[in-house]
N, C-alpha and C positions, 0 to 999 in steps of 0.2 A: 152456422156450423151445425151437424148433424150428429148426433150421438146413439148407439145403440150397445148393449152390454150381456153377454151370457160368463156361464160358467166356466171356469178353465178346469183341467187335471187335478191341480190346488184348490181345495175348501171354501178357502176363502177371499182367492184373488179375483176380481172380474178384467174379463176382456173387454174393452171398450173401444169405438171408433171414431175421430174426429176428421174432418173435411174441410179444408184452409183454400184460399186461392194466395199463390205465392204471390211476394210486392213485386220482384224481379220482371215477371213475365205471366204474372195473372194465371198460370197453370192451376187447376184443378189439384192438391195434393190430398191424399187420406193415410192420416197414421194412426193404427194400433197401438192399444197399450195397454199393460197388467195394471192395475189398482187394488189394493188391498190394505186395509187396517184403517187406524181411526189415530188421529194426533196429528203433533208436527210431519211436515210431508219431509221427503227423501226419494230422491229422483235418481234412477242409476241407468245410465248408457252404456252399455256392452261395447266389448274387445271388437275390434279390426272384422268386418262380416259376416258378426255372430250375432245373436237373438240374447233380449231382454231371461229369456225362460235360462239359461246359464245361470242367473241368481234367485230359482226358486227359492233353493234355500236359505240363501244371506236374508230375499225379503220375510220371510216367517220368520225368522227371527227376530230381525227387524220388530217387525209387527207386535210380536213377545213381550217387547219391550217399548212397546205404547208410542209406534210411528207408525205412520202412515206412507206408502211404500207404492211409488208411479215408477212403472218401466216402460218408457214407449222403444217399440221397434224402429229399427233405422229402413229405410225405403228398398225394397226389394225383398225384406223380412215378413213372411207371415201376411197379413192384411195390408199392410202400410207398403203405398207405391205412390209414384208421382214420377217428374222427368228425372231422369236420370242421366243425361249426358250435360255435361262440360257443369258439374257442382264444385260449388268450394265450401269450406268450413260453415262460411255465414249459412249455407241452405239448410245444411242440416241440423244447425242451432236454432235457426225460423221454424223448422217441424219440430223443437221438443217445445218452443214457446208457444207453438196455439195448443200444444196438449195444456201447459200448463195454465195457458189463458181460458181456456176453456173451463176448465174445472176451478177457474178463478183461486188458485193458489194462493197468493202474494209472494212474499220473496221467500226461497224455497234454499234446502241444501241438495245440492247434484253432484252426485258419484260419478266420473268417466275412467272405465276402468278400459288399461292401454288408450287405443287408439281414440275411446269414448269421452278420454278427456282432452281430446281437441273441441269439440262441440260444451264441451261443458265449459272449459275456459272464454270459449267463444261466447257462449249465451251470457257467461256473465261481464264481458265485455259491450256487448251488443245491447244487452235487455239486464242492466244493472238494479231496476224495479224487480226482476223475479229469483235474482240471485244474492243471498244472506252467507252464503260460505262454499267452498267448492274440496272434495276429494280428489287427488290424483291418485287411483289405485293401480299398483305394477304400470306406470305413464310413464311414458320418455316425457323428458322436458320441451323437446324441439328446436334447446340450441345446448353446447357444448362447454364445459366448462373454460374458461380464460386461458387459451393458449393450445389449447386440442387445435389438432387438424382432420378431427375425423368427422364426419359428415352425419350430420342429425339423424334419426332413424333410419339408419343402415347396418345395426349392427343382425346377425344373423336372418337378413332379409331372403335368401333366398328357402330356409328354414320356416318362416314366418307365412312366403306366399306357396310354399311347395306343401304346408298342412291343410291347405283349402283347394287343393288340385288334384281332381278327380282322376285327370290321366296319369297319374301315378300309380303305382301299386302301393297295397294298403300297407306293405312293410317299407315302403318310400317314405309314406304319409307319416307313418309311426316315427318315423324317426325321427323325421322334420319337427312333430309335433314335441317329443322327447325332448329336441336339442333345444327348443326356442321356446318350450311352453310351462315346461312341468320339470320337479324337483327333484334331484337321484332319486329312485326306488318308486317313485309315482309311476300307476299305472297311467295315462296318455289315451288311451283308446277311448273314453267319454266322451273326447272330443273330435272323435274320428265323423262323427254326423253334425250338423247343426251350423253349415257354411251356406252364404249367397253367393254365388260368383258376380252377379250382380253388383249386390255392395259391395264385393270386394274391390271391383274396377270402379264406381265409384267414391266411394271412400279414398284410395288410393290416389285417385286423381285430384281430388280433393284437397288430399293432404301435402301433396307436390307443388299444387300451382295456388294456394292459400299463404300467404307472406303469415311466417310463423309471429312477427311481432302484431299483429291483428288480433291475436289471442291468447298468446304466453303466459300473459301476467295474471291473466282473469279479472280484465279490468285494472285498477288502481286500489279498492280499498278493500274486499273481504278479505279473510282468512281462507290459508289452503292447509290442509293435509296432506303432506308427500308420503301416500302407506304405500312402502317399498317391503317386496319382495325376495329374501335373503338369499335365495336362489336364482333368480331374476338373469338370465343372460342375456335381454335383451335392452335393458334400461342401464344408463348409466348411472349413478344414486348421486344423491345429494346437488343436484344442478338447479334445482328450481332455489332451494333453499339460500346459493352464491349468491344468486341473482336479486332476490325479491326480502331478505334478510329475515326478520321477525315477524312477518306475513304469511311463513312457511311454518309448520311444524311436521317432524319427520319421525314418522313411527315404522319397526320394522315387524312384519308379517315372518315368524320361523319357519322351517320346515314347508316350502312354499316357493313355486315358480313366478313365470309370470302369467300365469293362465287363475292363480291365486284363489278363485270361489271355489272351485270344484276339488282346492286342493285343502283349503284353511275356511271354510265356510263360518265356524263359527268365530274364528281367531277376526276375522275379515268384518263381520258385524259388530261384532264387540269394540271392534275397533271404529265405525262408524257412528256406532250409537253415542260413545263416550265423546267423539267432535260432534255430532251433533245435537246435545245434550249443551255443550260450552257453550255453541254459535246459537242456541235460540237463547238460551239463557243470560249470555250479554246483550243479546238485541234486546230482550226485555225489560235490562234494568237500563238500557240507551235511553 
């Protein structure tokens, strides 16, 4: 593996690049990623074809408060590419585990905020050595509560894929983003840039053709965090918690969509730092 590191817009974050050949089909893969601080690590995966840089400011916080704070980009974001046709969850839990093999971590807490926590539950399924606790931030669960008939991440989808779709008009876009991201009275338009269409077709496909019980649980034994979203029109609440019982703990974010950093950035840290403060602190007295 190859590593190389400059400065980002942030003081104190570096940019870094690793270079994996995948198990699947030996591809050549290189993923980007922000690093910054000193302590226990905290690893956060970005919403549905958006960049790590969405949580500049949760990680300085973060960091504030004596962590240490890895964003890797998902493929088609910024630096980080590799194949991109016919992925599923596994592939892109295999690109945040050679970030974190590389940097030899150990077992880690990982944020997948929405869509980010498919791959989060994923890695800790798959790679149960680098995962110590997992956040689900503003996250569908991926199945439905006992006796629903409505279909797992389908609510407000066409809201969801028409805020990353360029042949819209920006007042199309806005709305979209409105209805499905952000809180009454939230301005919306922050997130009018910062889309792959790339990731979004793979992610997508990803998410579709991935058997949701492959990664649901996050594994069998750490601890999760359900930080829902009190405005949330996209998540259904308390479904992970039905399911996985006192494995779950459920905090709720005020005043807050599901787009949640750019809306609660400090409510959103605050809320990370205190699970993961719990989850390194029982692993130590394990």
């Amino acid at each position: 593996m190859n590593n190389t590191s400059t400065k980002t817009e942030t003081s104190t974050a570096l940019r870094k690049l690793v270079r994996y050949h995948e198990r699947r089909s030996t591809a050549e893969v290189q993923i980007e990623y922000a690093d910054q601080g000193i302590g226990p690590v905290i690893c956060i995966l970005p919403s549905l074809a958006r960049s790590g840089r969405d949580y500049d400011v949760v990680a300085s916080l973060l960091q504030e408060q004596g962590f240490r704070v890895i964003r890797p980009e998902p493929r088609g974001v910024g630096q980080s590419h590799g194949p991109m046709e016919e992925l599923s969850i596994h592939d892109f839990a295999e690109d945040v585990a050679a970030v974190l093999d590389h940097e030899n971590t150990g077992p880690i807490l990982v944020v997948g905020h929405a869509w980010g926590s498919q791959p989060a539950r994923m890695l800790a399924a798959d790679r149960p050595d680098l995962i110590r606790g997992v956040v689900m931030a503003a996250a569908s669960a991926g199945k439905m509560p006992p006796g629903s008939t409505e279909k797992p991440y389908s609510r407000l989808r066409d809201a969801i894929d028409g805020s990353s779709d360029f042949s819209l008009s920006e007042e199309q876009r806005m709305d979209c983003l409105r209805r499905a991201f952000f809180a009454p009275g939230h301005d919306p338009r922050v997130w009018l840039d910062g889309w792959s269409a790339a990731t979004h077709e793979a992610q997508s496909h990803a998410r579709i053709t991935t058997p949701v019980d492959e990664y649901f649980s996050a594994g069998s034994q750490v601890p999760i965090l359900d930080l829902q979203a009190e405005h949330d029109a996209v998540v259904i609440p308390n479904v992970m918690k039905a399911y996985l019982g006192d494995r779950v703990t459920v905090q709720v974010i005020r005043n807050a969509g599901h787009a949640m950093a750019p809306e609660q950035p400090h409510a959103m840290a605050e809320a990370i730092a205190a699970f993961a403060r719990r989850v390194y602190s029982s692993q130590l007295k394990a």
